[in-house]
C-alpha positions as CSV (number, residue, x, y, z in Angstrom):
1,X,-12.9,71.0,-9.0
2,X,-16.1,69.6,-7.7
3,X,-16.3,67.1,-9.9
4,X,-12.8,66.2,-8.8
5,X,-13.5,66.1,-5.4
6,X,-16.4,64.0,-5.7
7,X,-14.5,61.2,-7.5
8,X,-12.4,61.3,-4.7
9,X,-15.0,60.9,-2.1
10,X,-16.2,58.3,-3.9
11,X,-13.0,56.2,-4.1
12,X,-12.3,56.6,0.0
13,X,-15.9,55.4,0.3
14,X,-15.5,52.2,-1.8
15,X,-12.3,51.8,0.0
16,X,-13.5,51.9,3.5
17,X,-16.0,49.8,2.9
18,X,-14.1,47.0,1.1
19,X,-11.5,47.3,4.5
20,X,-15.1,46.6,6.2
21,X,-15.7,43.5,4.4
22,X,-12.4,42.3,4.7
23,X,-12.3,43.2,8.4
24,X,-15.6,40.8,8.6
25,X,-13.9,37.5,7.0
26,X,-12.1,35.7,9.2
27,X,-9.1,33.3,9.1
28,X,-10.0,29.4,8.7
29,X,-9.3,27.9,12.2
30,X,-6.3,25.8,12.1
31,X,-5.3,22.8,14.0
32,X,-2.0,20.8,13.8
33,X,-0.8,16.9,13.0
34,X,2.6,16.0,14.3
35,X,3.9,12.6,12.4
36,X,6.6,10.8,14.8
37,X,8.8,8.0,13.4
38,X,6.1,4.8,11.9
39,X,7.1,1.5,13.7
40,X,6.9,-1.9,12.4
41,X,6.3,-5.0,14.5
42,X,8.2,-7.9,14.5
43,X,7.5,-10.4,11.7
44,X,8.0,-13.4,9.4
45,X,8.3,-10.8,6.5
46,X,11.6,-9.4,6.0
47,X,12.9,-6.7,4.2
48,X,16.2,-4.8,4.2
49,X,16.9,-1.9,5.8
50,X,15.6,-1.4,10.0
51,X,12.9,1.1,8.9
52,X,10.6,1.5,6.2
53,X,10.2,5.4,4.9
54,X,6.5,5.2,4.7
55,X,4.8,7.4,2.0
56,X,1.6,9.2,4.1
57,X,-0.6,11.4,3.2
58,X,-4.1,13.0,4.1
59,X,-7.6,13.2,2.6
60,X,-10.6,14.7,3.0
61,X,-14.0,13.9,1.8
62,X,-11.8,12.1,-0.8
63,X,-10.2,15.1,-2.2
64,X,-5.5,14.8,-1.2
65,X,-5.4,17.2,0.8
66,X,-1.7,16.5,1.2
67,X,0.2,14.3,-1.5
68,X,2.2,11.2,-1.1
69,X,5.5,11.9,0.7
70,X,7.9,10.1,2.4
71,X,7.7,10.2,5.9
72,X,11.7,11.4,5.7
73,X,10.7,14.3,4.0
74,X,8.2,15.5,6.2
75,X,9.5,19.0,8.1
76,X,7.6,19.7,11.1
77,X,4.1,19.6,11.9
78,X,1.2,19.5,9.7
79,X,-1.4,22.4,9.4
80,X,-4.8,21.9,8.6
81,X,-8.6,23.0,8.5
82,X,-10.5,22.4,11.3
83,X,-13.0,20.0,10.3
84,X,-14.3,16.6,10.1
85,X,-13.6,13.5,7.7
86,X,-10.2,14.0,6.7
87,X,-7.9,10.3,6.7
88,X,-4.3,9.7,7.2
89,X,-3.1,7.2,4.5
90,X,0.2,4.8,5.4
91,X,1.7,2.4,2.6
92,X,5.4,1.1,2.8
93,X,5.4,1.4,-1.3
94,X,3.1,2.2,-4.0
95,X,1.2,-0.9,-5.8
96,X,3.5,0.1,-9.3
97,X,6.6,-0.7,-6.9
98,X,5.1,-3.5,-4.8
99,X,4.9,-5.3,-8.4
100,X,8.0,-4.1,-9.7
101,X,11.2,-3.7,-6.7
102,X,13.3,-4.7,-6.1
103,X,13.0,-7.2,-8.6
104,X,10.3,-8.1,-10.7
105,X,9.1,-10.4,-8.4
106,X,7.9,-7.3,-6.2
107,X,8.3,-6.8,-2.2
108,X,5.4,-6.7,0.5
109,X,3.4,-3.8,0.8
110,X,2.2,-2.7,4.2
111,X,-0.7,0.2,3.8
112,X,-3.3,1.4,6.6
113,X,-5.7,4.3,6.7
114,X,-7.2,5.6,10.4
115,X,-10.3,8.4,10.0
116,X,-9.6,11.2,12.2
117,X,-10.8,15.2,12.5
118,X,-9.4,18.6,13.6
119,X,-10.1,20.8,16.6
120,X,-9.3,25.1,16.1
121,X,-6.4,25.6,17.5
122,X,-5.2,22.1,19.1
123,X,-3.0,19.6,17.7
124,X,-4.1,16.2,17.0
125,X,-2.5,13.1,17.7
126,X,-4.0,9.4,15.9
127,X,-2.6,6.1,14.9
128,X,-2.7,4.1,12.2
129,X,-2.2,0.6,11.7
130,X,-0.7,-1.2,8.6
131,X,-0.9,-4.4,7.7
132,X,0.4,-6.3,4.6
133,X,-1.8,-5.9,1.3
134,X,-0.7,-7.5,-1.0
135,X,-0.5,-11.9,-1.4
136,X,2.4,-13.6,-1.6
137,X,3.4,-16.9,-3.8
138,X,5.2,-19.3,-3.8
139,X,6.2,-23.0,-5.6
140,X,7.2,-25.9,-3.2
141,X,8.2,-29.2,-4.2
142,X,6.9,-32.4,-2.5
143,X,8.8,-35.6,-1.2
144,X,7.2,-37.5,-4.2
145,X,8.2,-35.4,-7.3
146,X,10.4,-36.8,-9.0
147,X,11.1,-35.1,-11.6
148,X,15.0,-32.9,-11.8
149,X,13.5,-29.7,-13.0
150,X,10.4,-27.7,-13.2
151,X,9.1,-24.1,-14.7
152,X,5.6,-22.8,-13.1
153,X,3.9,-19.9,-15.2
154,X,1.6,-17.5,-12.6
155,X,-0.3,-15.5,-14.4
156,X,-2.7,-12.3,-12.7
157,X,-3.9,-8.9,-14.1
158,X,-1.7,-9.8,-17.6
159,X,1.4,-10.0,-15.4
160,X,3.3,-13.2,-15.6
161,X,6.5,-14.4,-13.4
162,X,8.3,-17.8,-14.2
163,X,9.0,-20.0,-11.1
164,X,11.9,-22.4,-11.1
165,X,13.0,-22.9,-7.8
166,X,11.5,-23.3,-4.1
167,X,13.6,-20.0,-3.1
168,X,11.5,-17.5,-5.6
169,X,8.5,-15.7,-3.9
170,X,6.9,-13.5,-5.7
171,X,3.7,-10.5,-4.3
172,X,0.2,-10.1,-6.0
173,X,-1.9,-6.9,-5.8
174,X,-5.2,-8.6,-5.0
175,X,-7.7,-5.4,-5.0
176,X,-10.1,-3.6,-3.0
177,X,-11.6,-6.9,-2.1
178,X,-8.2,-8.7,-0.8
179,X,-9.0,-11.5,-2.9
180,X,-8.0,-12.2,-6.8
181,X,-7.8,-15.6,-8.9
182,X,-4.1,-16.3,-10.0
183,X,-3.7,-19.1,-13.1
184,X,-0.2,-21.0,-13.4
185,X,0.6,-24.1,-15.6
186,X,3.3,-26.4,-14.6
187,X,6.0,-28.2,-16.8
188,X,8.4,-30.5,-15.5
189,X,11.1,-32.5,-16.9
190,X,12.5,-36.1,-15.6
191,X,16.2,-37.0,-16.2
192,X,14.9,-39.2,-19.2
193,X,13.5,-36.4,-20.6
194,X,10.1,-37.0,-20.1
195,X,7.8,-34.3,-19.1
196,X,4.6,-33.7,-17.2
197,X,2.3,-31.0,-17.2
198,X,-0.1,-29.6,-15.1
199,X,-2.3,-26.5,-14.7
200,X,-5.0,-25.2,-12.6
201,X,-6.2,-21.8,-10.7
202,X,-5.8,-20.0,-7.5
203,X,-7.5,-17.8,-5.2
204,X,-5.0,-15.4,-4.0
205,X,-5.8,-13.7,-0.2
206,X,-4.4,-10.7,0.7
207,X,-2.0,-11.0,3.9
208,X,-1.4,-14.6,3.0
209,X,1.2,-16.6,1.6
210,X,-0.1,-19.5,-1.2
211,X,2.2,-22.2,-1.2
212,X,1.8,-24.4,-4.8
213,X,2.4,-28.1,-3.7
214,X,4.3,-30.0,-6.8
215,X,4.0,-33.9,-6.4
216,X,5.1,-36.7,-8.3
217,X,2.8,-39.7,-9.6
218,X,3.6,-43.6,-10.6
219,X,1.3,-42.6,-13.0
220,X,3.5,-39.9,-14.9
221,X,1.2,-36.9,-14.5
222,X,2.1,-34.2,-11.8
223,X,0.1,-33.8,-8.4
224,X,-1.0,-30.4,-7.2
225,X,-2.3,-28.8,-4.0
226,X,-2.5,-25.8,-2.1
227,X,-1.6,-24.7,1.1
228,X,-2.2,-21.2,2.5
229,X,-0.3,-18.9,5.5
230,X,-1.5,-16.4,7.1
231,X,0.9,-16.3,10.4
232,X,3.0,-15.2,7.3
233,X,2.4,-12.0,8.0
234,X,1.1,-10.7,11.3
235,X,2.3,-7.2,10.9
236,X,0.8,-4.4,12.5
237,X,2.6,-0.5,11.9
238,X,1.7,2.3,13.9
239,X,1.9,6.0,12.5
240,X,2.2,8.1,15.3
241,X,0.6,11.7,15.0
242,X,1.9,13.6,18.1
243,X,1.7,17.3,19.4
């Protein structure tokens, strides 16, 4: 019986003082992000559709705090830590579909990031701005080319698209850096047959649209130059975090 009751003075010790430790930890203070509606500027880019469903998401220290979503998916605001470092991440598409849709000669892809940190108990509210990221190209015939058809090979990052025609633009991931070296070759065929060929390299900017200049030549060999625009794409997107 003693032995008994013992045990049992033993187990409502350990118990009350395992409430005490409990008791003792307190809740992580918790502040709030709010994400209203992104925006888009007005530019020469277009794309279909009035709104872009942005993908966003939030790091910290590097570590996803919250994954990729799209910003229509999003259901109310945003809890997090209090605490300092965390970023909120825009991008109108992933790199995979700025590459790949709506056609294999890819889209624009807008992407931003803004630094921001939480306060216990308040809600936040930041913006970020996105601007385009990847480079755009694009084959241009001059006044002098005479030649009644043409095939232009752009090669980057072992991806390839075949130009034929002045209304074909296709988008680049250029990196980290916002820069990356494109390499095309150039055949073209005159209405005797006869062809010219041509080949060369260029630097791709990020932001920009290259423009590949064909021209023609008394002397049977196809000109080339280069012209880039960056009023192209003067785009600016605000994500609106809002209590």
């Amino acid at each position: 019986m003693k032995r008994t009751i013992l045990y049992t003075l033993y187990i409502y010790v350990a118990a009350l003082t395992l409430a005490s430790c409990v008791a003792d930890i307190e809740p992580m203070p918790k502040g709030w992000l709010h994400v209203a509606p992104p925006t888009k500027d007005s530019t020469t880019i277009t794309r279909s559709g009035d709104q872009i469903d942005y993908l966003v998401s939030i790091k910290k220290d590097e570590n996803m705090i919250m994954s990729p979503i799209r910003y229509s998916q999003i259901q109310g605001p945003i809890s997090l830590s209090a605490g300092t470092d965390y970023t909120l991440l825009a991008e109108s598409c992933t790199k995979t579909e700025a590459e790949a849709q709506p056609s294999i000669y890819g889209q624009p892809r807008y992407a931003g990031n803004v630094l921001f940190d939480i306060e216990a108990n308040k809600s936040k509210t930041i913006k970020v701005s996105c601007s385009m990221a990847n480079a755009a190209f694009q084959v241009v015939k001059d006044a002098s080319f005479y030649y009644e058809s043409f095939i232009v090979t752009a090669t980057l990052n072992n991806r390839t698209l075949m130009f034929t025609d002045e209304e074909q633009m296709g988008y680049f991931n250029v990196g980290n850096e916002g820069t990356a070296l494109l390499s095309y070759q150039v055949e073209a065929t005159d209405s005797e047959g006869k062809t010219g060929k041509g080949s060369g390299t260029i630097e791709l900017k990020a932001k920009t649209l290259s423009r590949l200049h064909l021209k023609g030549s008394d002397l049977g060999y196809i000109g080339i130059s280069v012209t880039y625009d960056d009023t192209f794409t003067p785009t600016v997107t605000n994500v609106v975090v809002t209590p």
